[in-house]
C-alpha positions in Angstrom: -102.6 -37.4 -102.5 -106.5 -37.5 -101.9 -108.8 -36.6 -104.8 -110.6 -33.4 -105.1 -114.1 -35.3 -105.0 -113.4 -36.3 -101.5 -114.7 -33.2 -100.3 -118.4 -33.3 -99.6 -120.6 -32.3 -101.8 -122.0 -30.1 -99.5 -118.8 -27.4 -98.9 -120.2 -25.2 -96.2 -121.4 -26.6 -92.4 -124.7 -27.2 -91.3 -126.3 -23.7 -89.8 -127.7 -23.6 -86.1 -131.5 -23.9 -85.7 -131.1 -20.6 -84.0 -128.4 -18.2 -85.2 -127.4 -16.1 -82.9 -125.4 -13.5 -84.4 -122.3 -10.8 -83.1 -123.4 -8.6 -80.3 -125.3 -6.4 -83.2 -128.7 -5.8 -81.8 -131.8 -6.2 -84.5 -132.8 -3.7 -86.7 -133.5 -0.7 -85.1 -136.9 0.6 -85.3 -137.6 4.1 -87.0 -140.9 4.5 -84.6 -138.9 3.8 -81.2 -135.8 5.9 -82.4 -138.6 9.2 -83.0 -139.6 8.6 -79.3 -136.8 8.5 -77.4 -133.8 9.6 -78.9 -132.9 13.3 -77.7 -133.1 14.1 -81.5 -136.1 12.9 -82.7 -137.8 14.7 -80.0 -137.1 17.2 -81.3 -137.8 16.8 -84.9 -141.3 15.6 -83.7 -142.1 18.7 -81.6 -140.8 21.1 -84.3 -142.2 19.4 -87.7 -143.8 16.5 -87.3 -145.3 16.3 -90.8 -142.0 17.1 -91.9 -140.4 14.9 -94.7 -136.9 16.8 -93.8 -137.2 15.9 -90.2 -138.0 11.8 -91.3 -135.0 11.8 -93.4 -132.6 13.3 -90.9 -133.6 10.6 -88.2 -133.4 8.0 -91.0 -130.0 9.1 -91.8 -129.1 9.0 -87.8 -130.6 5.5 -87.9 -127.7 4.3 -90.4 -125.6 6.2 -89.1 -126.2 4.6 -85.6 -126.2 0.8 -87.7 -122.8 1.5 -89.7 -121.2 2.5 -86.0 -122.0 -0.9 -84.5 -121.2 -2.9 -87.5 -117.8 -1.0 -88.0 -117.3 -2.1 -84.3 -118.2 -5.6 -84.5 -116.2 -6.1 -87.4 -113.0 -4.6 -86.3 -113.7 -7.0 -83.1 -114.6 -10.0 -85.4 -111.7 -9.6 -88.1 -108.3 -8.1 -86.0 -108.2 -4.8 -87.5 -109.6 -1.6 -87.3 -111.9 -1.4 -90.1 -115.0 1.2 -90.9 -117.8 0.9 -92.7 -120.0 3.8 -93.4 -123.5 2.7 -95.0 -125.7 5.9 -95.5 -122.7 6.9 -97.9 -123.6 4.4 -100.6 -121.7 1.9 -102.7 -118.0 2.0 -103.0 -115.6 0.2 -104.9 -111.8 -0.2 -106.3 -110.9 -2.3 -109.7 -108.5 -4.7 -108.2 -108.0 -5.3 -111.9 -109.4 -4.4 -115.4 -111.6 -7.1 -115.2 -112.5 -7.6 -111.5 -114.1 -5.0 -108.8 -114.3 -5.6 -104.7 -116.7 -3.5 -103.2 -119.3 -2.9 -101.1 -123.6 -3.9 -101.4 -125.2 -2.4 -103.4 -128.1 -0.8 -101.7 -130.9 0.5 -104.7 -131.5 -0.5 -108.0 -129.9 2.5 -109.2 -126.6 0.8 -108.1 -126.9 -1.6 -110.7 -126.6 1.3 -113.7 -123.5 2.2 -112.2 -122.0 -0.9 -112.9 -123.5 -1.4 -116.0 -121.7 2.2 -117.0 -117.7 0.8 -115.9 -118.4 -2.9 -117.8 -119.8 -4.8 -114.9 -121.3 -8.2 -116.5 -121.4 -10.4 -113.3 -122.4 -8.9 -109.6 -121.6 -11.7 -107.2 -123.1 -10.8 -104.0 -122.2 -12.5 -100.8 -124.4 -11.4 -98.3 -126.6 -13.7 -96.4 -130.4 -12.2 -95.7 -129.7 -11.0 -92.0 -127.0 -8.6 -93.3 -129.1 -7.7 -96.3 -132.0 -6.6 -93.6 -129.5 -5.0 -91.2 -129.4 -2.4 -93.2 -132.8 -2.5 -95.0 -131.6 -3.5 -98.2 -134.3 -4.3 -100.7 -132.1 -7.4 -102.3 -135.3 -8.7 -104.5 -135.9 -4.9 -106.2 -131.8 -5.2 -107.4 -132.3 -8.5 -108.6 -135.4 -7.9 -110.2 -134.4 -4.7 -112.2 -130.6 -6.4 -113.4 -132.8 -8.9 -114.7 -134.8 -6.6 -116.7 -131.5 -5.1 -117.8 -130.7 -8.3 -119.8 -126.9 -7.1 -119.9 -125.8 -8.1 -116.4 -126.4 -11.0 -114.6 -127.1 -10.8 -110.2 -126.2 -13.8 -108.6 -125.9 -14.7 -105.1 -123.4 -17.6 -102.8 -123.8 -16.8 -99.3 -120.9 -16.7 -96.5 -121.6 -15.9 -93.4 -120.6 -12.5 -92.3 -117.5 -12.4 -89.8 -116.5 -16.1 -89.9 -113.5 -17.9 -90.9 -114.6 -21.1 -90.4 -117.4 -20.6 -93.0 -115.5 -18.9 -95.0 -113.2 -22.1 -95.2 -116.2 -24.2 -95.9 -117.9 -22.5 -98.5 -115.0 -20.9 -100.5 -114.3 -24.2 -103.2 -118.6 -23.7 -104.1 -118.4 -20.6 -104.0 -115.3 -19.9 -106.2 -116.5 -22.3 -108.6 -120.2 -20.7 -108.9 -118.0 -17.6 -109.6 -115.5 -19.2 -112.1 -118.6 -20.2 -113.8 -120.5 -16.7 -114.0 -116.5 -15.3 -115.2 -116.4 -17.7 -118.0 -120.0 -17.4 -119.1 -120.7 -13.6 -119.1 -117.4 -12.5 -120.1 -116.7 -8.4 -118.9 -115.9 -7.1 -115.3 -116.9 -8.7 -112.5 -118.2 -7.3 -108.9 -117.7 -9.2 -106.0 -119.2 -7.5 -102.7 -120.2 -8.4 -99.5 -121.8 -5.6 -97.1 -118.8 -3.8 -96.7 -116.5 -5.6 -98.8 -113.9 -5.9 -96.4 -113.8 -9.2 -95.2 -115.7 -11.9 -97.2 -115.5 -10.3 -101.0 -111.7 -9.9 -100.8 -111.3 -13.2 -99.7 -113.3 -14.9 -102.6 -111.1 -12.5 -104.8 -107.9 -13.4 -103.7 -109.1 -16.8 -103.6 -109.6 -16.7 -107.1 -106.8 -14.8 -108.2 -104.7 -18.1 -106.8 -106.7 -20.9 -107.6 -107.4 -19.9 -111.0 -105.5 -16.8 -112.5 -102.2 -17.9 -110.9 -101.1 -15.3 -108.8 -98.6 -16.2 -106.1 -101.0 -16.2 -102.7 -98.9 -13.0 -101.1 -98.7 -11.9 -104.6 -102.4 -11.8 -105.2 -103.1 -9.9 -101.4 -100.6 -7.0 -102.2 -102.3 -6.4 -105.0 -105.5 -6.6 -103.8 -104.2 -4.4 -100.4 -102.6 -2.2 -102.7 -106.1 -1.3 -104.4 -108.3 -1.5 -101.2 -107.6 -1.2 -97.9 -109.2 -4.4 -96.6 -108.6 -7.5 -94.4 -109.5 -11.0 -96.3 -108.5 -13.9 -93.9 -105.4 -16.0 -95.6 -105.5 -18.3 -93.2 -108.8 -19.7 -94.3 -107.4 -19.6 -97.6 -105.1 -21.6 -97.1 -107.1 -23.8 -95.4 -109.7 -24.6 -98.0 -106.9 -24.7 -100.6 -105.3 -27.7 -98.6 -108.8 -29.6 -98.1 -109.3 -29.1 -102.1 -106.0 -30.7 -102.8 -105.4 -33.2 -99.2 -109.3 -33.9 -98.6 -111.3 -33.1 -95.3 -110.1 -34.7 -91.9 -111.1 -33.6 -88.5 -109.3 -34.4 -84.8 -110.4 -34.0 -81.7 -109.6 -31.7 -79.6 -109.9 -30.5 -75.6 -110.8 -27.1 -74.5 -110.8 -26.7 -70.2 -111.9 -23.7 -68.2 -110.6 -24.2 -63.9 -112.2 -23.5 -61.8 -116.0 -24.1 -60.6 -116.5 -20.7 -59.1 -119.1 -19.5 -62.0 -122.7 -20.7 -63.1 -121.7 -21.2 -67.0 -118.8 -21.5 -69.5 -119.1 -20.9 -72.9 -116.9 -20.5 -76.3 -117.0 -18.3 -79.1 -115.2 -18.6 -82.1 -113.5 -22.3 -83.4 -115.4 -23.3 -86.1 -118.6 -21.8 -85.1 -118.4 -18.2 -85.5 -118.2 -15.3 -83.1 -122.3 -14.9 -83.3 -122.7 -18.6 -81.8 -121.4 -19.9 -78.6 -120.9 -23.6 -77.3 -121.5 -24.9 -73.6 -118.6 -26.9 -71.6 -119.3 -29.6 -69.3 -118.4 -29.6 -65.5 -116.7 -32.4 -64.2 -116.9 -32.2 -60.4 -114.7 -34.8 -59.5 -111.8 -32.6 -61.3 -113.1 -29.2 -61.0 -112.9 -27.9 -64.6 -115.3 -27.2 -67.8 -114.2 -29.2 -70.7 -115.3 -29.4 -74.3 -114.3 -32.2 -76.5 -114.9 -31.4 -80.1 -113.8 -32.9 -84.0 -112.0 -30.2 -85.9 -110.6 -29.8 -89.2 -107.0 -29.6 -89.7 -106.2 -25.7 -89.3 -105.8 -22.9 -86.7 -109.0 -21.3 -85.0 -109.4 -18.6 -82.7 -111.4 -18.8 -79.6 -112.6 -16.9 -76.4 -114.2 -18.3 -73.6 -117.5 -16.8 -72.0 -117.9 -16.7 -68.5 -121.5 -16.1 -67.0 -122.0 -13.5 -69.7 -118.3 -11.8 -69.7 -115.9 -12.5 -72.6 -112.5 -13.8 -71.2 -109.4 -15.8 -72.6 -107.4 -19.0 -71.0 -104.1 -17.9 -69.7 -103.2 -21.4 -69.6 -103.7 -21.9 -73.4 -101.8 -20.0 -76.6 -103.0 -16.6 -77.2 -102.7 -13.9 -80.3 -100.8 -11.3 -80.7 -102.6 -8.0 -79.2 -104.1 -6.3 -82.8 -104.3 -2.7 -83.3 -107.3 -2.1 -80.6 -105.1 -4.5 -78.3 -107.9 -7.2 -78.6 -106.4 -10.6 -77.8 -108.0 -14.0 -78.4 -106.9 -17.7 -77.7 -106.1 -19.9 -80.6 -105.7 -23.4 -80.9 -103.6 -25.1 -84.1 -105.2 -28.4 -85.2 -103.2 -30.8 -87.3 -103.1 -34.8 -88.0 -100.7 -36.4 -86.8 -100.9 -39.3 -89.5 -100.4 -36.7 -92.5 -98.1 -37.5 -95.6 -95.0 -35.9 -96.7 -97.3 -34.4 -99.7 -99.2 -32.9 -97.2 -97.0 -31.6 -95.2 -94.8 -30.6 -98.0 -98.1 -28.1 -99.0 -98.7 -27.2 -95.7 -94.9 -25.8 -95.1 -94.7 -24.2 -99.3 -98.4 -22.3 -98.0 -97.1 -21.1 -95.0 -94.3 -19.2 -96.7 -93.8 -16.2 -97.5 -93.7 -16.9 -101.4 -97.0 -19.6 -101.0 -98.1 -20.9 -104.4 -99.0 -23.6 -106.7 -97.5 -26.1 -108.8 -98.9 -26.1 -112.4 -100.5 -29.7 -111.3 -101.7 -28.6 -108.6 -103.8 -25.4 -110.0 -105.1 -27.8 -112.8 -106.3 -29.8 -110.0 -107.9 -27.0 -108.3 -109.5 -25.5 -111.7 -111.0 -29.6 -112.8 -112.7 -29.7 -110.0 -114.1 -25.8 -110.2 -115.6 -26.9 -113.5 -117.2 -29.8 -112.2 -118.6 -28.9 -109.0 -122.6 -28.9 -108.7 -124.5 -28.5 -106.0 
């Protein structure tokens, strides 16, 4: 079995030069919604010094943002999930000493949590989803440092991908171990809607380190919120802790050379970033070749501009919205018995640790630095 320190020291993948991100458009601007949405002609004609009339289109403004995030992440995570900003934070213990919610969104956020025993907020959010929704992140962190009773810390994951999820999850677990152990109290994890991402790093926790059973842990968790953390990457980051980091290649192919551009979406990348295939004329077909880590990714191809999946290669289930996607399973073929032993006991429906195992897990927590 491969050591714990064979994973890099950097956990989570390079980021693009560029990011594109989900179809969510930028941040809206207030001026250009006052001119021409139906609305805020109207509030401009009737009172336009009024401060009733700026707060009503400001209020249609998040409204408008919460609407297309709630969309994109029901898209990006296989269930129909909501997200409704302009009505603050919210939050459910998970238990006494641990809280998964959503941003907070004003200094004032931060005596709430003070009030219920919050010691720790562990935010998760990466800037772009921070100014999605114009949160002033530096004003929080300023005033919980003038608090002196709570600390705000930050490990970033990027919003709607598994893949970096996967990556980042042993850092970012152990910055949170940490932070657990040092300021004693509850903790908050949150994300921006603390759906996706914060639940994950939860339950993540709850297995590595407090020794809950993995399907255990997400009852629990489900049973307090209503959310959607992604087991599979999970698992996934669990098995590179204790088996190491190995890629494979694999072969993506679009047929067909009757279009201008193929694309994909998804793998390890992200549904915000897409990769281009290659024609080969001689064969008529796009093909990408590309290394991936043990584990199964979903995928969707993009065909001059229109999102479209490869009859010719697995696909998901339908989800609730009938959304389907390709998926591809990566595995090496040289693995161990250990490793596929660990593989099989995670897949279960009773997935856990052995005690060796955890203590494994929970050494290398402690002496992770960046």
């Amino acid at each position: 079995m491969s050591s714990l320190q064979s994973i890099p020291t950097s956990s989570a993948p390079p980021l693009p030069t560029v990011e594109r991100r989900s179809p969510r458009p930028p941040i809206l601007n207030l001026g250009a919604i006052r001119s021409c949405h139906p609305q805020g002609k109207i509030a401009m004609n009737v009172c336009s010094n009024s401060a009733s009339g700026t707060e009503k289109i400001a209020e249609e403004v998040q409204d408008e943002k919460s609407e297309i995030y709630s969309t994109d992440m029901t898209k990006a995570m296989g269930a129909v999930l909501t997200y409704r900003h302009e009505l603050g934070m919210n939050y459910n213990f998970i238990y006494p000493g641990l809280i998964v919610g959503s941003c907070l969104q004003t200094p004032s956020d931060v005596d709430k949590l003070r009030k219920i025993g919050v010691k720790t907020i562990f935010c998760l959010q990466q800037d772009p989803d921070l100014e999605y929704f114009g949160v002033d992140i530096g004003a929080i962190r300023e005033y919980a440092m003038k608090c002196g009773d709570i600390e705000h810390l930050r490990a970033e994951i990027r919003d709607f991908d598994a893949f970096d999820l996967r990556m980042r999850l042993p850092a970012v677990v152990s910055k949170l171990y940490k932070a657990i152990n040092l300021n004693g109290g509850v903790t908050y994890i949150h994300c921006t809607a603390g759906l996706g991402r914060a639940p994950a790093v939860a339950l993540a926790y709850m297995f590595w380190v407090e020794g809950y059973k993995l399907y255990e842990g997400h009852q629990l968790l489900q049973s307090r919120r209503a959310c959607f953390p992604k087991l599979d990457a999970i698992k996934s980051a669990t098995l590179d802790m204790l088996m190491g980091l190995s890629k494979n290649r694999v072969t993506l192919m679009w047929k067909g050379g009757g279009c201008s551009s193929v694309e994909v979406s998804g793998l390890d990348i992200g549904w915000g970033q897409r990769i281009p295939l290659n024609f080969n004329e001689e064969e008529g077909v796009w093909i990408l070749e590309k290394d991936l880590p043990d584990g199964r990714y979903e995928y969707k191809y993009v065909i001059d501009g229109e999102w479209m999946c490869n009859k010719d290669e697995p696909l998901t289930n339908p989800n609730s919205d009938r959304h389907v996607n390709n998926y591809i399973e990566v595995f090496n073929d040289n693995t161990s018995v250990g490793a596929e032993e660990l593989r099989t006991r995670l897949s279960s429906e009773d997935a856990d640790l052995t005690k060796e195992e955890r203590q494994m897990i929970v050494d290398w927590l402690e002496s992770y630095s960046k």
